[in-house]
C-alpha positions as CSV (number, residue, x, y, z in Angstrom):
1,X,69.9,99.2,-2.5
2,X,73.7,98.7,-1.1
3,X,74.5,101.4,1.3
4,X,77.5,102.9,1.2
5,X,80.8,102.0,3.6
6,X,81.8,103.8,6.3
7,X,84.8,106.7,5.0
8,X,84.8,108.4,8.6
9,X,84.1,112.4,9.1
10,X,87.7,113.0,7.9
11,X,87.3,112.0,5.1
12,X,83.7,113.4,4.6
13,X,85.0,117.0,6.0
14,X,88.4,117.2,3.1
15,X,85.1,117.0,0.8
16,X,82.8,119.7,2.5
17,X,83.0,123.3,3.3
18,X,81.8,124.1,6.7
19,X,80.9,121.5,8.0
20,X,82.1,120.0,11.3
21,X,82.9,116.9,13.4
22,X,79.9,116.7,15.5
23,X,80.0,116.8,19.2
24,X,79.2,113.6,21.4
25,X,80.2,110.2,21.3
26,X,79.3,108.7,18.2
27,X,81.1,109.5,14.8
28,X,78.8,112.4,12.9
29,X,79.7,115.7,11.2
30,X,77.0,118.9,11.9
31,X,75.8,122.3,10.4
32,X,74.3,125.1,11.2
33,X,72.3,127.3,8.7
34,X,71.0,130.4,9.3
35,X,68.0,131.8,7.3
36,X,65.9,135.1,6.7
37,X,63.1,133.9,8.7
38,X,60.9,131.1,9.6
39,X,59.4,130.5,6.0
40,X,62.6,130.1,4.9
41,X,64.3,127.7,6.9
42,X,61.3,125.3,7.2
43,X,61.0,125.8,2.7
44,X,64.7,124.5,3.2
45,X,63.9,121.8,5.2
46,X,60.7,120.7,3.3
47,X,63.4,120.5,0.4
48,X,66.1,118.9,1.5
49,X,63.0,116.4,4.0
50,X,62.3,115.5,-0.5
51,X,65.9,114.7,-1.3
52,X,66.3,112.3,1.9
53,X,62.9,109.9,0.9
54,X,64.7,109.8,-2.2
55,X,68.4,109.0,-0.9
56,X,66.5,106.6,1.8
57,X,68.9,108.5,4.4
58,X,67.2,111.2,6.6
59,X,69.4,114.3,9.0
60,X,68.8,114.6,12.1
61,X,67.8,118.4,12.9
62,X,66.6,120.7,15.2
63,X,64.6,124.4,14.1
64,X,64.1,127.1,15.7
65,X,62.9,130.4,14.0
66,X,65.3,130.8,11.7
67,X,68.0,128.7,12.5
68,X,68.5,124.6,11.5
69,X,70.8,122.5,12.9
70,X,71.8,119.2,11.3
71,X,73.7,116.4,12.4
72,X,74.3,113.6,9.5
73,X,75.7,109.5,10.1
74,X,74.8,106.7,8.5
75,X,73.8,104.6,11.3
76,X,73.8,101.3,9.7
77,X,77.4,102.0,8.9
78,X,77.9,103.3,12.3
79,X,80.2,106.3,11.1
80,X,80.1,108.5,8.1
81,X,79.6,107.6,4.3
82,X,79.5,108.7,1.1
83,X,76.0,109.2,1.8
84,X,76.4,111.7,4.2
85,X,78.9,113.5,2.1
86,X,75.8,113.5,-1.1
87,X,73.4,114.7,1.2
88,X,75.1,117.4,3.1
89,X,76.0,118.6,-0.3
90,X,72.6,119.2,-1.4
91,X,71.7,121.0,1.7
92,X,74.7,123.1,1.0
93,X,73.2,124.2,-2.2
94,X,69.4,124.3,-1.3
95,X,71.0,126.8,1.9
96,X,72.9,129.0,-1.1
97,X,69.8,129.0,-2.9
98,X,67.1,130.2,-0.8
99,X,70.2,132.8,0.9
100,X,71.3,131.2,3.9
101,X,74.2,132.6,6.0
């Protein structure tokens, strides 16, 4: 599989809604979701943990209770692709659907 080219968060953000440049020194963009509970987040996480074996691109992410904090780069591009961009969208949606804030 070819990966995808570095675009840069810029470019990634004009794409995305609420999303962020990520703190630190390397180029990333971040998320926080908020959830009902527990069950909830982690379901989310399960889902979205299915999507990335299949994209072959994996977030880095931190839970606690309710919460899930992601933080997406394509490290082989060192920066942000198009592959960031498709999997942050399908968190976006999987968080809509099971009623994140």
């Amino acid at each position: 599989m070819t990966r995808p080219s570095r675009i840069g968060a810029e470019a990634a953000l004009a794409q995305l809604s609420g999303w962020q440049v990520a703190k630190g020194e390397r180029e990333a963009i971040s998320r926080t979701y908020r959830f009902a509970d527990f069950n909830t987040a982690f379901a989310f996480m399960t889902r979205v943990a299915i999507r990335a074996e299949q994209l072959d691109h994996h977030p880095e992410w931190f839970n606690v209770y309710n919460r899930v904090e992601v933080i997406l780069t394509t490290h082989d591009a060192d920066g942000v692709t198009e592959l960031d961009v498709k999997l942050a969208s399908f968190m976006d949606g999987a968080a809509k659907a099971a009623g994140a804030e």
